[in-house]
C-alpha positions in Angstrom: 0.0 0.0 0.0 1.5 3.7 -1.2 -1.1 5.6 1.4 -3.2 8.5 1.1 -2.6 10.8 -1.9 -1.8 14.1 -0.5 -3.3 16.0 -3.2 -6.2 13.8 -3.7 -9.0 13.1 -1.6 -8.9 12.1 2.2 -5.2 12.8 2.2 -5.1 16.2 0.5 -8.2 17.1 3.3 -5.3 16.2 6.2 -2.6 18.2 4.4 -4.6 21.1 4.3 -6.8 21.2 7.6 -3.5 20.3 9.6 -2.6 23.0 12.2 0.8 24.6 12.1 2.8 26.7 14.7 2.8 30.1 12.7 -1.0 30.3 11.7 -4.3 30.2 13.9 -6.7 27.2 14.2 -9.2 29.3 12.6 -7.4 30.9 9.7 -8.0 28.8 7.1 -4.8 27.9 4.5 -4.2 29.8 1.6 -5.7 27.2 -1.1 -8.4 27.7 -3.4 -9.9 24.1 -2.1 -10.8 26.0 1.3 -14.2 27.4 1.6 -13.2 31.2 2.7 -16.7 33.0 2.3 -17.8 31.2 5.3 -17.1 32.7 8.5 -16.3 30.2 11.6 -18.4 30.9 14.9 -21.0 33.0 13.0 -24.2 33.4 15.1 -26.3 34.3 11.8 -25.6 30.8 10.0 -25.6 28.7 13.3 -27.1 24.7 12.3 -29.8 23.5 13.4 -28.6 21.1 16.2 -31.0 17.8 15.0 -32.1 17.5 10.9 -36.1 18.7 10.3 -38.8 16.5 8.8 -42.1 17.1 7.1 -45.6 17.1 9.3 -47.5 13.8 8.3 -44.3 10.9 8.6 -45.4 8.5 11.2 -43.9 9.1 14.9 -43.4 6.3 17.4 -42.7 7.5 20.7 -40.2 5.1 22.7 -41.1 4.3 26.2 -39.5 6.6 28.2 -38.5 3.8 31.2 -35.7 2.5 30.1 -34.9 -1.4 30.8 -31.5 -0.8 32.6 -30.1 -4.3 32.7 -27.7 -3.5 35.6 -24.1 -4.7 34.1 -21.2 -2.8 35.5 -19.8 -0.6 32.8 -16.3 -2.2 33.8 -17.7 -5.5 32.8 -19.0 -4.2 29.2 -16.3 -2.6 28.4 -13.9 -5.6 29.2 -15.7 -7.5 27.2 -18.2 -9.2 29.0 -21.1 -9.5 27.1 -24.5 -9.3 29.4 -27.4 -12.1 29.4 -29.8 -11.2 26.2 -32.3 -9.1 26.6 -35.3 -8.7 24.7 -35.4 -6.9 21.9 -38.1 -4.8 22.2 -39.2 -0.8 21.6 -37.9 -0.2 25.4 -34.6 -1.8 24.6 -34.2 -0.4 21.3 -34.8 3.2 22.8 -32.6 2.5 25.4 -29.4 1.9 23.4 -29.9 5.1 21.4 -30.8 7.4 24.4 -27.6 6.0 25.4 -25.6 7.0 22.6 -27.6 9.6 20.8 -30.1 11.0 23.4 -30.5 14.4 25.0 -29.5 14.3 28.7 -28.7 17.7 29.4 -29.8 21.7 28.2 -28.1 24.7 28.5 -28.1 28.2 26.8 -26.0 28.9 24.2 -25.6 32.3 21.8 -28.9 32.9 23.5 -30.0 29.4 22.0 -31.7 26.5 23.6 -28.3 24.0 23.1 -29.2 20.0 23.6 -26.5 18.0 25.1 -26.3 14.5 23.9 -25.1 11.5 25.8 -22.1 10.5 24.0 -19.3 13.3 23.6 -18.7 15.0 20.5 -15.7 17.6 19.2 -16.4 21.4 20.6 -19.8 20.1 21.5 -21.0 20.1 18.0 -23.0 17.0 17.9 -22.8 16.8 14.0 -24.4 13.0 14.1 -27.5 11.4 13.1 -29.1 8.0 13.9 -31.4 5.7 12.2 -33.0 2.1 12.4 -33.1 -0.1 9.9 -35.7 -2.4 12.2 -36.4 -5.9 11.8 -38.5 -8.0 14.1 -37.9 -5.4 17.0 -41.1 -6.0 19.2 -43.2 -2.5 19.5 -41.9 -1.5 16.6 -43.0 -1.9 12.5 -39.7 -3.2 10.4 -38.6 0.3 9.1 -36.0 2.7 8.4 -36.2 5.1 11.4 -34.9 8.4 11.9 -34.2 9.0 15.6 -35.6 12.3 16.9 -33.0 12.6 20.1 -35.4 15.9 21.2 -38.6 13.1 21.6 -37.5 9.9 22.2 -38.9 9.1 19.0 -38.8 7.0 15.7 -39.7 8.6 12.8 -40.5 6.5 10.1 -38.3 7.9 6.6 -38.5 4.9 4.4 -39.9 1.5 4.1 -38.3 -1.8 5.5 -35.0 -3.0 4.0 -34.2 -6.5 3.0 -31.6 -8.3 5.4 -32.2 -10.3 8.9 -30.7 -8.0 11.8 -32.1 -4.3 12.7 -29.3 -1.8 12.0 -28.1 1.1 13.1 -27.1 3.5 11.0 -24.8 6.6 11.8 -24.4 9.6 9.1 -22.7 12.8 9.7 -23.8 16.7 8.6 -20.3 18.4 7.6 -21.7 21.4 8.0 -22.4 21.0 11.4 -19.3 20.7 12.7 -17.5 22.6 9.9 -19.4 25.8 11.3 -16.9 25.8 14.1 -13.6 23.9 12.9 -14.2 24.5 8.7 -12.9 21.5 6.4 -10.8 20.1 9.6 -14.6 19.5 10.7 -14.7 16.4 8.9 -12.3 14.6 10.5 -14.4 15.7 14.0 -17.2 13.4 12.0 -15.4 10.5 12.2 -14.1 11.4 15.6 -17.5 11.2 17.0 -18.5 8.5 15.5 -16.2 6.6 17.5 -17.1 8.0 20.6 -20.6 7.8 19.5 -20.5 4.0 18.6 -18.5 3.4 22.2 -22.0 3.7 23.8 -24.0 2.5 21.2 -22.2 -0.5 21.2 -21.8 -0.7 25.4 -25.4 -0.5 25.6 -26.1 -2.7 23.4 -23.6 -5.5 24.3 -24.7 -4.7 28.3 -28.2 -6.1 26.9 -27.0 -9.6 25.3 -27.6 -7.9 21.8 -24.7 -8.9 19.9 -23.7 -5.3 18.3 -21.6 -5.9 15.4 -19.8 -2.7 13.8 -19.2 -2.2 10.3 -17.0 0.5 8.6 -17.1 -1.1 5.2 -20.5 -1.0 3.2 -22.0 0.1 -0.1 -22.1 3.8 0.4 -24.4 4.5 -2.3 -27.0 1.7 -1.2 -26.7 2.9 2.5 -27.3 6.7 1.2 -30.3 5.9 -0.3 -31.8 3.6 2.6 -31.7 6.8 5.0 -32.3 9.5 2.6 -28.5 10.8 2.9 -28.0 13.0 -0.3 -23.7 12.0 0.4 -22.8 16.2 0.3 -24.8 17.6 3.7 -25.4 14.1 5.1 -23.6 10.9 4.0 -23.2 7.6 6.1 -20.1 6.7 8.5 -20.5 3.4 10.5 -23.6 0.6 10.2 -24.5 -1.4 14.4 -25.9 -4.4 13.7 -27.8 -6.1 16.5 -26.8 -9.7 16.2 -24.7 -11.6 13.2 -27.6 -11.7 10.5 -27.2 -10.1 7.6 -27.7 -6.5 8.0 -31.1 -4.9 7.1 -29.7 -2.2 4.7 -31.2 -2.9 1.3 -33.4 0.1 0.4 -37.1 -1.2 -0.8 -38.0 2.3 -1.5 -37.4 5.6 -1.6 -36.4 7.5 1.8 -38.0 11.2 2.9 -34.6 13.3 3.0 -35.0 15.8 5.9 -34.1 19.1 6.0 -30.8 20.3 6.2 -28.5 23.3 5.6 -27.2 23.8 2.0 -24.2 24.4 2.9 -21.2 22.3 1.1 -17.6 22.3 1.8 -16.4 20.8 -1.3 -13.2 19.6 0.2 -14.8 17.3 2.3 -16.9 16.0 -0.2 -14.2 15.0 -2.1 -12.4 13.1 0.3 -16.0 11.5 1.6 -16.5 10.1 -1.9 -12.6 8.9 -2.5 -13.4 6.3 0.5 -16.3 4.9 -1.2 -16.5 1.4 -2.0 -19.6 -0.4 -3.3 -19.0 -4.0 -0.9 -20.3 -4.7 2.9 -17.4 -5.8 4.6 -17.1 -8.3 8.1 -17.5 -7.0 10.7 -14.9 -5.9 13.1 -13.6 -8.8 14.9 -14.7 -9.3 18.4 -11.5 -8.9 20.7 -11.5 -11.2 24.0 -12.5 -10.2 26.8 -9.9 -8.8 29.8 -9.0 -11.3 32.6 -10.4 -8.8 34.9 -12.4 -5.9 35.9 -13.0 -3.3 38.9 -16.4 -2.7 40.2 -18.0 0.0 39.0 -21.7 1.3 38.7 -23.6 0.0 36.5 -23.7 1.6 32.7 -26.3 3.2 31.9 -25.3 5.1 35.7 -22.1 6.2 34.2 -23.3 7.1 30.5 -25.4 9.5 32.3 -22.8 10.7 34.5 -19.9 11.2 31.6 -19.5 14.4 30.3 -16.4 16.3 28.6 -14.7 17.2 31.9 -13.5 20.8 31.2 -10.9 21.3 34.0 -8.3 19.0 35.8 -6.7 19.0 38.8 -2.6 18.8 38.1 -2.1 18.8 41.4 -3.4 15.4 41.7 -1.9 12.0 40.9 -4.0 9.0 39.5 -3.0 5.3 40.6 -1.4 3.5 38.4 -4.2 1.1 37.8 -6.7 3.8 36.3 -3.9 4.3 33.5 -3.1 0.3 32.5 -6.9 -1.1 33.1 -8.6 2.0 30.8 -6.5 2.1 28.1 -6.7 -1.9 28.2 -10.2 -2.2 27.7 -10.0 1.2 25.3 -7.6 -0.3 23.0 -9.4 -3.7 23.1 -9.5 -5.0 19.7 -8.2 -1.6 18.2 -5.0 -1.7 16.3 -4.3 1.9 15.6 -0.9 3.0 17.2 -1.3 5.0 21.1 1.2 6.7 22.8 1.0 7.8 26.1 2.4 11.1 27.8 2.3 10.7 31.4 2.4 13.4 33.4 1.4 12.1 37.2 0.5 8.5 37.2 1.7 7.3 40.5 4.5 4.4 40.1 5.2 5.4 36.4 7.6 7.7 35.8 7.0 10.8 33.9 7.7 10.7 30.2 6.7 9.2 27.2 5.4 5.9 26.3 4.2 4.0 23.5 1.2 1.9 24.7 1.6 -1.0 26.2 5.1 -0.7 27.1 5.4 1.2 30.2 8.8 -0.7 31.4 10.3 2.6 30.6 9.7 5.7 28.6 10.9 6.3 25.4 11.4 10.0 26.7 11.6 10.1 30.6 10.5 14.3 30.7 8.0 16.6 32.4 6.2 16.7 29.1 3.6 19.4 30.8 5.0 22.3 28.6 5.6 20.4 25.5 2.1 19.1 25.4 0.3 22.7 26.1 2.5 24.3 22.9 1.4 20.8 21.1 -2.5 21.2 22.4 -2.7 24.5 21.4 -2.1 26.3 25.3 -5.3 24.0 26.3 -4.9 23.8 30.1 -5.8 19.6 30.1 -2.8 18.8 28.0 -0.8 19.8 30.9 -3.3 19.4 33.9 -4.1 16.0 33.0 -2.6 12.8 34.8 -1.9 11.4 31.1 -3.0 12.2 27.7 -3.4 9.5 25.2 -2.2 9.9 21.8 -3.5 8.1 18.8 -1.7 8.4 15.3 -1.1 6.6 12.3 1.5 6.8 9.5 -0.7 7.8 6.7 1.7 5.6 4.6 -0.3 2.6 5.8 -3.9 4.3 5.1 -5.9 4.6 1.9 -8.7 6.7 1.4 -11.6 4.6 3.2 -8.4 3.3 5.8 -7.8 6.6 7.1 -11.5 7.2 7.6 -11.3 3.8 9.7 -8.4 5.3 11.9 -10.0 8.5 12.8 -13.2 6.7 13.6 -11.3 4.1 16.1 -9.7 6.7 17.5 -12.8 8.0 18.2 -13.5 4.6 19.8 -10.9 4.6 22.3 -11.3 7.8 23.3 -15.1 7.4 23.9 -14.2 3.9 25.8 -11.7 5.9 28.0 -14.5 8.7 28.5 -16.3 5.7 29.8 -14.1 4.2 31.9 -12.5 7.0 33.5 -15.8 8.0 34.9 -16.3 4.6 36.0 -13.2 4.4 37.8 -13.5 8.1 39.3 -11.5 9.7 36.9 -12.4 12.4 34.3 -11.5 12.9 30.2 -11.9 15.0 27.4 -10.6 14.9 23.9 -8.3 17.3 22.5 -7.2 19.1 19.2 -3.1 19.3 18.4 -0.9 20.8 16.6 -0.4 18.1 13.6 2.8 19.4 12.6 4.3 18.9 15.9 3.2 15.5 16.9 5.8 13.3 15.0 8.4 15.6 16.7 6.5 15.0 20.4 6.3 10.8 19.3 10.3 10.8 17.6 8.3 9.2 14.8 8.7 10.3 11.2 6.8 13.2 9.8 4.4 10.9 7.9 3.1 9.6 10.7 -0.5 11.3 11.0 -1.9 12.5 14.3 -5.4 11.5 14.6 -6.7 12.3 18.3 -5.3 13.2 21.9 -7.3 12.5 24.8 -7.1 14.1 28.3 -7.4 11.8 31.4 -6.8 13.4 34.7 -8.7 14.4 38.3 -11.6 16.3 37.7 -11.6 19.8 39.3 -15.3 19.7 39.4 -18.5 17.4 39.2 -20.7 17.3 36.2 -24.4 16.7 36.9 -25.6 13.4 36.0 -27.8 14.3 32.7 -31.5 13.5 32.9 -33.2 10.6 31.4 -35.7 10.4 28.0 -38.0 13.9 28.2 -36.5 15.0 31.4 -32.5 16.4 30.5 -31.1 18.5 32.7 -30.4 22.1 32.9 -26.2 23.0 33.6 -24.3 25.7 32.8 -21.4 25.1 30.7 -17.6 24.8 32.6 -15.5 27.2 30.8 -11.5 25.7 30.3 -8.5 27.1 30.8 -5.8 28.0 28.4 -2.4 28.2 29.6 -0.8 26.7 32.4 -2.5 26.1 35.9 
């Protein structure tokens, strides 16, 4: 494999949406590729937050008591898979309020803002969720949009052909590319990851089976859920159980309403990675030896939340680095470093996951990491911050869309974790150019995410269930050192 093209597709995106020392995050390059009409932040061309439907599509409302099967979220995410549940309307709505629901409200530019459940990039939330359904008691077999607002399947298209109800997760470019332009896209497949992290913990807590896909007809899938592949196009299929999965479109699916808003750079590299073949699945890992108590998951979903500030005064045992990133990396053969700043028993310095016998750089890293991070406090407040990068040598077009996207895993399985454990996380942006320099690896080595884990300076309120989420007012972070 040659990798990415640089001036083609996926890999021309990364060259030009890579940050660099001597220009701002949100000054775009010089290129006429780059969008430079659009202004980043703009109040007046703010997204809607969820897509918009036509009056007269039928609605299902999802029971709002959700089945909680009780399975320590230690034990899911080690791999324990819980006894099989039902599959039913209640379970159904429980694994995407767990992934995809709204647990908590706020106010933002004077703006009702809806907080999801599963983390996303600047709190963007550029994600959408459907349901190819088959056999799912309480529900008709269907292609359902989820309305995250109300707990609610909206019907967009007729029933597919294939055995297992599917989930299907699409990204809206523009949603995200409002804040971070063109680099937006890679936050897509970012969030997808952490997205899926849930989707697939809730689902696997519940003896369902979930079985994640990254290679499918794109075309086909486009059309199931009405995705027109330049404001919406799909990212990763969830299938409950190992049938075949239910995404052949039967008929034609109601679009949705969405911006018109293209950022033709990202639609380029969307449609380099497209392949007309539905892959395996990703292979199911084993599970861990062990696990530490914990509350059960749906507890800590509802608990997680982007932890804004860290304590760098404060240590973390060394158990709540090895056990996380062992069950994060679970299965996941993308590259991860890890820069540990105060992990008691593990001297501070650089690793490269799972060695920690010694650093390949024993350093207080604190500095280095806030120039890297952009003068983010968490890169230097945190315990230990997680890198995951990839030399783009090794990655083709739909590959390097895979990376970003298990990145995205790992980082949502540490979110998850972490707050098990007592800990707290966020993800972080970077400086691109700076990271092979940070890793002694060589400059083609891409940097896809870093991800904060530390001592939270603060408590989050545990976000509200189906129809009730809860009011909070946004933690502001730092920048600079603490």
């Amino acid at each position: 494999m040659t990798g990415v093209d640089l001036d083609s597709g996926a890999g021309l995106l990364h060259r030009l949406t890579s940050y660099v020392p001597n220009r701002d995050w949100d000054v775009p390059v010089d290129d006429p590729r780059i969008r430079r009409d659009l202004v980043p932040n703009d109040p007046a061309t703010l997204p809607p937050q969820i897509k918009g439907y036509p009056d007269g599509l039928t609605v299902l409302a999802l029971p709002r008591d959700l089945p909680a099967p009780g399975v320590p979220a230690t034990a899911v995410l080690a791999g324990v898979a819980g006894a099989a549940q039902p599959l039913d309307a209640a379970q159904l709505g429980r694994v995407l309020f767990l992934g995809a629901g709204v647990v908590r409200t706020a106010e933002r530019h004077g703006r009702p803002f809806l907080y999801r459940a599963a983390g996303s990039a600047g709190a963007r939330f550029p994600l959408e969720v459907y349901a190819s359904t088959r056999g799912v008691a309480g529900v008709p077999d269907g292609v359902h949009w989820y309305d995250p607002a109300r707990h609610a399947l909206v019907r967009v298209a007729p029933a597919a052909t294939g055995a297992a109800t599917t989930l299907v997760v699409t990204g809206v470019p523009w949603r995200t590319g409002w804040r971070y332009a063109e680099r937006g896209w890679r936050h897509l497949y970012w969030d997808a990851g952490t997205l899926l992290s849930q989707l697939s913990a809730a689902a696997a807590s519940a003896g369902l089976a979930p079985r994640l896909r990254t290679l499918f007809p794109d075309a086909a899938v486009r059309d199931l859920v009405g995705a027109d592949g330049v404001h919406e196009y799909p990212l990763a299929l969830l299938s409950l159980g190992d049938g075949e999965p239910a995404i052949g479109p039967t008929g034609p699916a109601t679009p949705g309403e969405l911006p018109p808003v293209e950022l033709p750079l990202c639609t380029a590299a969307q449609r380099a990675g497209e392949r007309d073949t539905l892959g395996e699945p990703w292979p199911e890992a084993p599970a861990l030896a062990e696990f530490p108590p914990s509350d059960p998951l749906d507890e800590v979903v509802r608990r997680r939340g982007s932890q804004r500030r860290m304590d760098r005064s404060r240590t973390l045992p060394r158990a709540l680095l090895e056990w996380p990133l062992a069950a994060a990396l679970r299965g996941v053969r993308v590259p991860h470093w890890v820069a540990v700043h105060g992990v008691d028993d593990v001297a501070p310095g650089l690793y490269r996951w799972p060695d920690l016998s010694g650093p390949l750089r024993a350093a207080d890293l604190r500095g280095e990491l806030l120039r890297v991070c952009l003068d983010q406090s968490l890169a230097g407040d945190a315990a230990y911050v997680v890198v995951a990068a990839a030399p783009l040598s090794t990655l083709d077009d739909r590959g390097y869309r895979d990376a970003q996207l298990a990145a995205g895993l790992v980082e949502g399985r540490l979110h998850l974790a972490a707050y098990a454990l007592g800990a707290g996380a966020s993800g972080m942006t970077f400086l691109d150019s700076e990271v092979p320099g940070l890793l002694g690896e060589p400059d083609d080595l891409a940097a896809l995410l870093f991800t904060c884990v530390g001592v939270p300076e603060y408590a989050s309120r545990a976000g509200g269930r189906p129809g009730s989420p809860v009011a909070v007012r946004p933690v502001m972070p730092r920048l600079g050192g603490s």
